[in-house]
C-alpha positions as CSV (number, residue, x, y, z in Angstrom):
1,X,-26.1,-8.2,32.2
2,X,-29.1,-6.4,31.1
3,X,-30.0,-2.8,32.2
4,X,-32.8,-0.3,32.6
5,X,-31.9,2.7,33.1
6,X,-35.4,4.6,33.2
7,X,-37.6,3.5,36.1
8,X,-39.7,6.6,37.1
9,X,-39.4,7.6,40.8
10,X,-42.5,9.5,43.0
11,X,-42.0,10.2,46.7
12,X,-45.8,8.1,46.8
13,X,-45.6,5.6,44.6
14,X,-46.6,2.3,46.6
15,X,-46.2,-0.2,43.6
16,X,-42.5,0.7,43.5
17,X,-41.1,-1.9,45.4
18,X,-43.3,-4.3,42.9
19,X,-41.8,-3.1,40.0
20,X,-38.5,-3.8,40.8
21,X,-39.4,-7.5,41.7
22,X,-40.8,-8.1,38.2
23,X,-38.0,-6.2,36.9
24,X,-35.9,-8.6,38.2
25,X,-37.7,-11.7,37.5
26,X,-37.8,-10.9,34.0
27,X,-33.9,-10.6,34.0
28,X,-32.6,-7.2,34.9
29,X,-29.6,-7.0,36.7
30,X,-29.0,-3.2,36.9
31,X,-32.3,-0.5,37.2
32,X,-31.9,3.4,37.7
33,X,-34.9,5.3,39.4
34,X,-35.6,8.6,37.7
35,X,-36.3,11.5,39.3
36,X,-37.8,14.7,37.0
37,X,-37.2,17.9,37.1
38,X,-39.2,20.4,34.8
39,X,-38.0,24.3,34.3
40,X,-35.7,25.3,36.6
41,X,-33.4,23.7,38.4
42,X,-34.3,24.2,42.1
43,X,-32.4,25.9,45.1
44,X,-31.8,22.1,46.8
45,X,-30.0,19.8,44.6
46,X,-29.7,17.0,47.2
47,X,-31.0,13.8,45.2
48,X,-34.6,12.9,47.3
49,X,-34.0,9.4,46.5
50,X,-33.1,7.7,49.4
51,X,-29.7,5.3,49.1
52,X,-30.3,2.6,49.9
53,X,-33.6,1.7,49.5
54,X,-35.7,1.3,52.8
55,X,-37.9,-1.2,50.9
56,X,-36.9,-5.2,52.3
57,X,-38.7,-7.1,49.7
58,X,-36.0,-5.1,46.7
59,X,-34.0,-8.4,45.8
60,X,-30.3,-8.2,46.6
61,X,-28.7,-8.8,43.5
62,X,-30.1,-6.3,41.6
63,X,-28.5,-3.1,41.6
64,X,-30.6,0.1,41.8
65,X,-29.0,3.4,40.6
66,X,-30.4,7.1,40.9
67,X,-30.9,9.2,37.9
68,X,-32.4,12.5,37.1
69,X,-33.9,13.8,34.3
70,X,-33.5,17.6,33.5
71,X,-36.3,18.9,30.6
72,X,-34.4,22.2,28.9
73,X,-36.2,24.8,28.4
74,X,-35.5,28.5,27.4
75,X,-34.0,29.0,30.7
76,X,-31.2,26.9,30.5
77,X,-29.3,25.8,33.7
78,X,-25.9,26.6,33.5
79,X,-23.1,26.4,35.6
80,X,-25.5,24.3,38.2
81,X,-25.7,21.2,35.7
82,X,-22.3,20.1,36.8
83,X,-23.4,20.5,40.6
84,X,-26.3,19.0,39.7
85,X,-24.7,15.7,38.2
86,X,-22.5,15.0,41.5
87,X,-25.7,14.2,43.6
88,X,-27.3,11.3,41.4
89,X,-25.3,8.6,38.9
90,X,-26.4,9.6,35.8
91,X,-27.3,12.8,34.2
92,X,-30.3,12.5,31.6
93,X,-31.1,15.8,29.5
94,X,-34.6,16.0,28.0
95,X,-34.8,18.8,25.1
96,X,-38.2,20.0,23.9
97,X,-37.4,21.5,20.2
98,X,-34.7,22.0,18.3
99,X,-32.3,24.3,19.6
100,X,-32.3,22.6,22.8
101,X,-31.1,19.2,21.6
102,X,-28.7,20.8,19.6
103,X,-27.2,22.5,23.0
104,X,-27.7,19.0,24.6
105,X,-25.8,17.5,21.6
106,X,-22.9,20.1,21.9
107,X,-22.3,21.9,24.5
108,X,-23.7,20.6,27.7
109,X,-22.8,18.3,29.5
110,X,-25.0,15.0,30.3
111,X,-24.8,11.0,30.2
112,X,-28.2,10.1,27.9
113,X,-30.2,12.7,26.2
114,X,-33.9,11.5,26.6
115,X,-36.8,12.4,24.6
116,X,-40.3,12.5,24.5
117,X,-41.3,10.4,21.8
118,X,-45.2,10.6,22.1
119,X,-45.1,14.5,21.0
120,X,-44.6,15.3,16.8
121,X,-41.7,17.5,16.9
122,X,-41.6,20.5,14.2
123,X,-38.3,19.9,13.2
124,X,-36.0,16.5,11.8
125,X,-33.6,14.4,13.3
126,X,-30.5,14.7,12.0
127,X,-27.4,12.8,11.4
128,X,-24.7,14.9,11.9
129,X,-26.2,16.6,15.5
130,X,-26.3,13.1,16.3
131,X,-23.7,12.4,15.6
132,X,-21.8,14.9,17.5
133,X,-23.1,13.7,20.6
134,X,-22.3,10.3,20.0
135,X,-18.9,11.0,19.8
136,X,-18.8,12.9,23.1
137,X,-19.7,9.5,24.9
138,X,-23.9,10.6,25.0
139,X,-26.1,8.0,24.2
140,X,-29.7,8.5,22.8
141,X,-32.7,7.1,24.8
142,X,-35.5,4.9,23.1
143,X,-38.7,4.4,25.7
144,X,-41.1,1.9,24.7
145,X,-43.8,1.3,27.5
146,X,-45.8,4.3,25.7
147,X,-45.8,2.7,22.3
148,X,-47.2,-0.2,24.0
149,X,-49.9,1.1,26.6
150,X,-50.0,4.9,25.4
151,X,-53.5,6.2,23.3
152,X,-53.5,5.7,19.5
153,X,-51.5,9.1,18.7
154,X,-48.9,8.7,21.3
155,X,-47.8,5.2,19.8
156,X,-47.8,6.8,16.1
157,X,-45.9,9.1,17.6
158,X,-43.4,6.9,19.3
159,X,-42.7,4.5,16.5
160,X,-42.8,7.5,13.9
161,X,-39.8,9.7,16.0
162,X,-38.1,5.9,16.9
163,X,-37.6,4.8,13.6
164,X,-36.7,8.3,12.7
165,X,-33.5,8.4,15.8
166,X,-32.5,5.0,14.6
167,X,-32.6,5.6,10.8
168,X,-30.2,8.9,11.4
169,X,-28.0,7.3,14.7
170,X,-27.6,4.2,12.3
171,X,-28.1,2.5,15.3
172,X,-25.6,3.4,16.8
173,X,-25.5,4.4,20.4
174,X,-29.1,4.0,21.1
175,X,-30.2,2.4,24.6
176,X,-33.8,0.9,25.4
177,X,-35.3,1.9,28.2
178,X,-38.9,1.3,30.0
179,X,-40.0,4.3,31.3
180,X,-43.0,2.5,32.9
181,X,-45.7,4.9,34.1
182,X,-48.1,1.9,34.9
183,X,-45.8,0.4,37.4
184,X,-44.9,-3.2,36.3
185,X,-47.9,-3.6,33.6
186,X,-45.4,-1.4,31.3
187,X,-42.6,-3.6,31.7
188,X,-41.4,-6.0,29.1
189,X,-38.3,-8.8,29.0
190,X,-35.4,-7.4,27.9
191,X,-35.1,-10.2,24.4
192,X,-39.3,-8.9,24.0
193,X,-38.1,-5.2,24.0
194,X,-35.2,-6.2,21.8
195,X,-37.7,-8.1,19.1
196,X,-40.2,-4.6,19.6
197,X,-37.0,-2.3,18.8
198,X,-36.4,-5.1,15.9
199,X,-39.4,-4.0,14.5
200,X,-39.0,-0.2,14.5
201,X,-35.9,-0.5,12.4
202,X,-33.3,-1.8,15.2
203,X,-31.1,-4.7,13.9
204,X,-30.6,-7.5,17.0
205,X,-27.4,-7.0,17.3
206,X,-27.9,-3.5,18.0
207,X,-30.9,-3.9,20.5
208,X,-28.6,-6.3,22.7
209,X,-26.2,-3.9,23.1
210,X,-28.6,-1.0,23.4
211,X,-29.8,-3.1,26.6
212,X,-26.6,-4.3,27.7
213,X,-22.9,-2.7,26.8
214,X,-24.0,0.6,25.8
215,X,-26.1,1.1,29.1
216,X,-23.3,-0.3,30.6
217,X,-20.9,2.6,28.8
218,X,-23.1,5.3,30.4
219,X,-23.1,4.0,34.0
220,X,-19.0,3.8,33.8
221,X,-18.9,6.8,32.1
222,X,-20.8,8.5,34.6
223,X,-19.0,7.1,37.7
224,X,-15.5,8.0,36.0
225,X,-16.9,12.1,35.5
226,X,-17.7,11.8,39.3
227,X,-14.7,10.6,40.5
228,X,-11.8,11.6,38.3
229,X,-10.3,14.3,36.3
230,X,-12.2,15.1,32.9
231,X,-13.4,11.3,32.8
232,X,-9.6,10.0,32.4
233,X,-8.0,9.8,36.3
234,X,-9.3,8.0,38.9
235,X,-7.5,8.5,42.4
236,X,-7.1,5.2,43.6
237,X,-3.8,5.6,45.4
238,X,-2.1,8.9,46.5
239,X,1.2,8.0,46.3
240,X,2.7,8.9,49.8
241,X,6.2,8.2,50.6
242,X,6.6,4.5,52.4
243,X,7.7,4.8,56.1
244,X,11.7,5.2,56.3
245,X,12.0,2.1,58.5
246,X,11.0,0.2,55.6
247,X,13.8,0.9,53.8
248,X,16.8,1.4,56.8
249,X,15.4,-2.4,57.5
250,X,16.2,-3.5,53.9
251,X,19.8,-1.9,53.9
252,X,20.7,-3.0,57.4
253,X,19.6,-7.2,55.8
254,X,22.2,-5.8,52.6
255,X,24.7,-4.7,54.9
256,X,24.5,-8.1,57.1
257,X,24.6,-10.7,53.7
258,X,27.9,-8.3,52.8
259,X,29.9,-8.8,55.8
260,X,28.5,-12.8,56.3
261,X,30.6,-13.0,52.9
262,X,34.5,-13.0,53.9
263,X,36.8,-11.8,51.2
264,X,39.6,-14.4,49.7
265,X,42.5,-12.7,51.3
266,X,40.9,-12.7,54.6
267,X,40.5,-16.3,54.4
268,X,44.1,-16.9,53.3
269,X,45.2,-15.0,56.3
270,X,43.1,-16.9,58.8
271,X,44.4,-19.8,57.6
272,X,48.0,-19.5,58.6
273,X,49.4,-16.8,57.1
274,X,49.2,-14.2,60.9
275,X,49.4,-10.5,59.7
276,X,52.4,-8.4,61.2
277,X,51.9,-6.3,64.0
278,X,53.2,-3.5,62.4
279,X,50.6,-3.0,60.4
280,X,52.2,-4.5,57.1
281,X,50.0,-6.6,54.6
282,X,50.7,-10.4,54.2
283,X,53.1,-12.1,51.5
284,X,51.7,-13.8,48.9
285,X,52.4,-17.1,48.1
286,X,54.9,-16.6,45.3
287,X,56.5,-13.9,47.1
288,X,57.3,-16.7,49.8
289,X,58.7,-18.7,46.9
290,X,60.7,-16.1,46.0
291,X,62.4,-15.2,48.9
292,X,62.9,-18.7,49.7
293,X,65.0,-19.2,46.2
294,X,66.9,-16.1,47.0
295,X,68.0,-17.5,50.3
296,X,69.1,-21.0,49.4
297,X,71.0,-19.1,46.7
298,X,72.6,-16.9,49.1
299,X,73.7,-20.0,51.3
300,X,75.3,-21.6,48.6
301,X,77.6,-18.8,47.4
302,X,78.7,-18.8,51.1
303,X,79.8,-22.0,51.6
304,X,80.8,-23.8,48.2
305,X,81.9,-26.9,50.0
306,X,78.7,-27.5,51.0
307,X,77.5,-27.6,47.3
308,X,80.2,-30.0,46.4
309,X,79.7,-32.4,48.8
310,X,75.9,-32.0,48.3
311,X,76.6,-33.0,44.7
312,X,79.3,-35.9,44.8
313,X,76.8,-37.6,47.3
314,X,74.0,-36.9,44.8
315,X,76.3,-38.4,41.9
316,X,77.5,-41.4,44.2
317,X,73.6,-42.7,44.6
318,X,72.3,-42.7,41.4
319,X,74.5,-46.0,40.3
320,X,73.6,-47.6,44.0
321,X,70.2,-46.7,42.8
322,X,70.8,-48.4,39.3
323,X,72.6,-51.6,40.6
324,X,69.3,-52.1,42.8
325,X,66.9,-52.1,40.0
């Protein structure tokens, strides 16, 4: 997916709905309309862009995004920049000289830090305040439409300060963006803006990701400040407690599988072996041997006849038995 994240927005502009048409023909799938704000920031911070678009001819896959672009001046915004970010999708900060874009490096908070490459700034780019805001998740912003249609100084300008941002980012967290002020005449392919940023010092690599994964970092980025916790939690379930009859209808299927399952002793006793009515527990098996044994026992010491006739009869078979065989 391809992104351009710098489509400028007018309340007037008639050739809008044009450029986003071309835009997609030439293979964007993700655009953000930005909407300026110079000096300070105004009592109304509801985003005048409308969502969604009331244009029919926008095409339906491509996905249109609201940014705004805040130039810092000497009267800085404050505590309204976070108020300020919830109403649009990404926060662009535009610094004029050197102690602003080393506030929009540091301390304040923003998405893409954006600036105006057709003016000679008085001071150097440097690596390390570059650096510092690429690792706070900021990206820097390359715009190439006035290198390409701009006068003669403005695109010395632009590929003097561009290969100057790419020589001390080391290309690294650097996005390309249109900023097309001639509606779709400014706009260029997103492999013929990589080839252009090629030639200012960009390596390929770099450009493809400048119009693909790192735009892609500063939409998610942005949506996660919105909607979570520092950037890090995103609500996405609240955790309430289930309904109890949820779980009284799990136990009560338990309890039913425990008592379909009949203990052995039960099924002993169901067999055959009756339970007493007073309440007493069943004999075992051997303990019905046992008595038994004790009761033959107990007949034969009373009546030792018995036991002798019992045994001559036994001893007068076994040679009947023998003579048969």
């Amino acid at each position: 997916m391809f992104y351009d994240l710098n489509v400028p927005w007018l309340p007037e502009d008639q050739n809008l709905t044009r450029t986003l048409a071309f835009l997609h023909e030439l293979g964007y799938n993700v655009v953000a309309l930005n909407h300026s704000i110079a000096g300070q920031l105004p009592k109304d911070l509801t985003c005048p862009i409308p969502n969604p678009l009331p244009a029919r001819d926008i095409p339906s896959k491509l996905t249109v995004l609201r940014r705004v672009t805040l130039t810092l001046t000497e009267t800085l915004p404050g505590t309204r920049l976070a108020a300020l970010a919830q109403e649009y999708d990404i926060l662009a900060l535009r610094p004029i000289d050197e102690r602003t874009l080393q506030l929009a490096c540091s301390s304040l908070d923003c998405d893409i830090i954006s600036l105006d490459l057709t003016q000679r700034f008085a001071f150097f780019f440097k690596h390390k305040m570059l650096g510092e805001a690429l690792r706070s998740g900021k990206r820097i912003e390359i715009n190439y439409s006035q290198g390409l249609l701009g006068d003669a100084q403005a695109r010395r300008n632009v590929i003097s300060n561009a290969t100057q941002l790419i020589s001390k980012s080391r290309g690294r967290g650097v996005i390309l963006c249109s900023e097309t002020k001639a509606g779709a005449t400014g706009c260029r392919g997103p492999w013929d803006a990589i080839n252009l940023a090629a030639v200012w010092g960009l390596s390929q690599e770099r450009g493809h990701e400048g119009m693909s994964k790192e735009a892609r970092s500063v939409v998610v980025s942005a949506k996660l400040k919105r909607t979570g916790y520092r950037g890090v939690i995103d609500v996405v379930y609240g955790g309430e407690k289930p309904p109890p009859a949820v779980k009284e209808s799990a136990l009560n299927d338990k309890g039913k599988r425990k008592n379909g399952q009949k203990r052995k002793a039960d099924a002993i006793s169901s067999e055959g072996n009756a339970i007493p009515s007073g309440g007493e527990k069943p004999l075992s098996n051997r303990q019905r041997k046992k008595l038994a044994l004790q009761a033959r026992l107990a007949a034969s010491e009373s009546d030792p006849s018995e036991a002798r006739s019992s045994g001559a009869q036994a001893s007068a078979a076994k040679p009947n038995s023998d003579g048969d065989t």
